[in-house]
C-alpha beads as a LAMMPS data file, in Angstrom:
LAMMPS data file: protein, C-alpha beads

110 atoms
109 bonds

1 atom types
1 bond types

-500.0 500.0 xlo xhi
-500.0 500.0 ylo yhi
-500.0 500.0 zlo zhi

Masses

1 110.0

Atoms # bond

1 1 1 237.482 -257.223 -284.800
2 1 1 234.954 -259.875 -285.669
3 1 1 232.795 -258.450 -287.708
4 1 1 236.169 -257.475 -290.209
5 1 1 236.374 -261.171 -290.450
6 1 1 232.984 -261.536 -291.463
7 1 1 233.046 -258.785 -294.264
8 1 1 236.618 -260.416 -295.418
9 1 1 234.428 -263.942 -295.395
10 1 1 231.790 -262.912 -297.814
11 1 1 234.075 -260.935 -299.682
12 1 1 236.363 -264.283 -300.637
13 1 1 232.972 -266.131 -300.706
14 1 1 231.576 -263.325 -303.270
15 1 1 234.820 -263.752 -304.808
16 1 1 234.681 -267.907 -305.051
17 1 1 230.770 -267.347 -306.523
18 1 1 231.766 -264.884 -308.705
19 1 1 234.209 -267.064 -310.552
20 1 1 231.676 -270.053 -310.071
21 1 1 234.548 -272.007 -308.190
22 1 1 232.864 -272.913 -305.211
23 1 1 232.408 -276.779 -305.747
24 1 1 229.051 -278.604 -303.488
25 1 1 228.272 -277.327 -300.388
26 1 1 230.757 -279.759 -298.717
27 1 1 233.841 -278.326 -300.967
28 1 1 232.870 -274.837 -300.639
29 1 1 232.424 -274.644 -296.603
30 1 1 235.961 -276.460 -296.586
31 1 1 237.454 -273.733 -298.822
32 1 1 236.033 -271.928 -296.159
33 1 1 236.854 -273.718 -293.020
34 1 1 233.223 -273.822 -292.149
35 1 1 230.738 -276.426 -291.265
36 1 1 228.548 -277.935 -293.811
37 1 1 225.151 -276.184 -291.550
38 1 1 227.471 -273.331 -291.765
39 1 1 228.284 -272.802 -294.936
40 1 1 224.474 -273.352 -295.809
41 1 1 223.526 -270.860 -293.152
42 1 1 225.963 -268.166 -294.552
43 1 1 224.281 -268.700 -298.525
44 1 1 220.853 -268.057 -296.995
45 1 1 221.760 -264.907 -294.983
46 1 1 223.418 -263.733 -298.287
47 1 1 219.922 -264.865 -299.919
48 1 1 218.167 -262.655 -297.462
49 1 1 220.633 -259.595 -298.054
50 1 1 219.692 -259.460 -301.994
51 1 1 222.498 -261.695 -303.374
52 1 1 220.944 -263.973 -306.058
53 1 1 222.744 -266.954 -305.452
54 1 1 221.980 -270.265 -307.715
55 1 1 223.565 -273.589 -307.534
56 1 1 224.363 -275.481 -311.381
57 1 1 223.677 -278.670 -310.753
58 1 1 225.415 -279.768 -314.002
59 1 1 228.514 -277.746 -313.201
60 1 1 228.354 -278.570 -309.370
61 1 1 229.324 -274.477 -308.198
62 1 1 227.042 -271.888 -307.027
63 1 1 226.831 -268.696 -309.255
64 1 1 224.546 -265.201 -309.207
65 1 1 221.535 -265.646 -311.601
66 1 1 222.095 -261.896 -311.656
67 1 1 225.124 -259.265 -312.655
68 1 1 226.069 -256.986 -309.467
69 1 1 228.807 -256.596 -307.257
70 1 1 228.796 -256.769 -303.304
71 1 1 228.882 -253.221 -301.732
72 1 1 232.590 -251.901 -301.163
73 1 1 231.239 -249.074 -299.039
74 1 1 229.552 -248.653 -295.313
75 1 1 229.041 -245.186 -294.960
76 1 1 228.377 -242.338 -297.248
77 1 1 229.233 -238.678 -296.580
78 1 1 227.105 -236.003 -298.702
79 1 1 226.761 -238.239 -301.423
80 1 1 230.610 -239.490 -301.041
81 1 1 231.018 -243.004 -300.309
82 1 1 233.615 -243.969 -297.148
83 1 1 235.708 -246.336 -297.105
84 1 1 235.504 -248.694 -293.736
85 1 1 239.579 -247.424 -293.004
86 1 1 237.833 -244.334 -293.455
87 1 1 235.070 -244.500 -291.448
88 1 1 237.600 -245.878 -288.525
89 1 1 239.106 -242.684 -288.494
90 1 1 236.134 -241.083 -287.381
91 1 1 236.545 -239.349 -283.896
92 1 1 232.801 -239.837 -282.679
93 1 1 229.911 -242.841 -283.869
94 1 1 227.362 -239.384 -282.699
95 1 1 228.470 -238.078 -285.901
96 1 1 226.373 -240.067 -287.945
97 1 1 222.658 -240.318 -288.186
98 1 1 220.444 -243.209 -289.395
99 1 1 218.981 -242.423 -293.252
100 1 1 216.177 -244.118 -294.967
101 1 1 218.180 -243.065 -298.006
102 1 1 221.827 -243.927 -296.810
103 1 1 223.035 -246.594 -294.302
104 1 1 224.005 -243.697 -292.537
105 1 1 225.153 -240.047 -292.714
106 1 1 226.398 -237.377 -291.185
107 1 1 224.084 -235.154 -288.421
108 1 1 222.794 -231.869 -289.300
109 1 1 221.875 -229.148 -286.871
110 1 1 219.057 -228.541 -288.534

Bonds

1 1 1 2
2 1 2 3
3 1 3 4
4 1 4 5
5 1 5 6
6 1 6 7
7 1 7 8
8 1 8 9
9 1 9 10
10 1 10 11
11 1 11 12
12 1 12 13
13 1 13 14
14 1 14 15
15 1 15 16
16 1 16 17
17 1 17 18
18 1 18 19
19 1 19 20
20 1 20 21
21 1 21 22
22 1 22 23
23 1 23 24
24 1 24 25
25 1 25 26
26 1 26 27
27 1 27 28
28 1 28 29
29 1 29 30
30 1 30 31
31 1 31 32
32 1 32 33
33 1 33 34
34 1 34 35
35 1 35 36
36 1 36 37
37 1 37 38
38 1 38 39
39 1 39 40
40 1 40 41
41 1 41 42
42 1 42 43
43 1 43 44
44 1 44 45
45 1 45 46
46 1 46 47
47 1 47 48
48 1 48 49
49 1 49 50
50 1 50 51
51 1 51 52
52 1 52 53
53 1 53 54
54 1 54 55
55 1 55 56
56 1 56 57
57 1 57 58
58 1 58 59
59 1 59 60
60 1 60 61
61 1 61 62
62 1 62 63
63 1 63 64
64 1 64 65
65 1 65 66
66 1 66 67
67 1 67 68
68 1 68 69
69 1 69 70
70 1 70 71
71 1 71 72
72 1 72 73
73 1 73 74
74 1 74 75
75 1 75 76
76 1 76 77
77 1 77 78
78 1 78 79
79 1 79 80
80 1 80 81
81 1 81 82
82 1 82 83
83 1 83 84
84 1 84 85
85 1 85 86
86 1 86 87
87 1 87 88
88 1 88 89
89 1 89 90
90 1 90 91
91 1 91 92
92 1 92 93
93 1 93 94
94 1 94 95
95 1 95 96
96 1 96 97
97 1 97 98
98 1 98 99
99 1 99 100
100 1 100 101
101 1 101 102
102 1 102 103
103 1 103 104
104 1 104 105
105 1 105 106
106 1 106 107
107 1 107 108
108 1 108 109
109 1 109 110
């Protein structure tokens, strides 16, 4: 499934960034088998998702200018978060219901 490969991407990319081992932009889309425009691309969607990604020009590596963590989580179920091999197990996507407050969450009757 692609989008599985995308979520493992950023996670090793979070990962790299996290322990500022990421190298230029060159280095790190290699480390990532990605293009330069690629790489570049990915750091700005990440950007526009909230991550607060610098680059150290003096220690050549991107880092966060900010302490956080990447959400683990897609779903949450009455306040309990699900796990994505969770939420696969799901029998019907008509379960769930768009939330201002949550990604998504389970339909109500009501």
């Amino acid at each position: 499934m692609a989008i599985l490969k995308h979520i493992r991407r950023l996670r090793y990319i979070d990962y790299m960034i996290k322990r500022k081992a990421t190298g230029d932009l060159e280095s790190f889309a290699k480390k990532n088998n990605l293009c330069k425009s690629a790489m570049a691309g990915v750091i700005q969607e990440m950007k526009e998702l909230g991550f607060p990604i610098q680059f150290d020009r003096n220690r050549c590596t991107y880092y966060y200018s900010a302490n956080g963590q990447m959400v683990h989580d897609l779903f949450e179920i009455d306040s309990k978060s699900v796990s994505i091999k969770e939420s696969t197990m799901m029998e019907s996507p008509k379960e769930l219901c768009f939330s201002e407050i949550m990604t998504f969450k389970l339909c109500n009757d009501e």
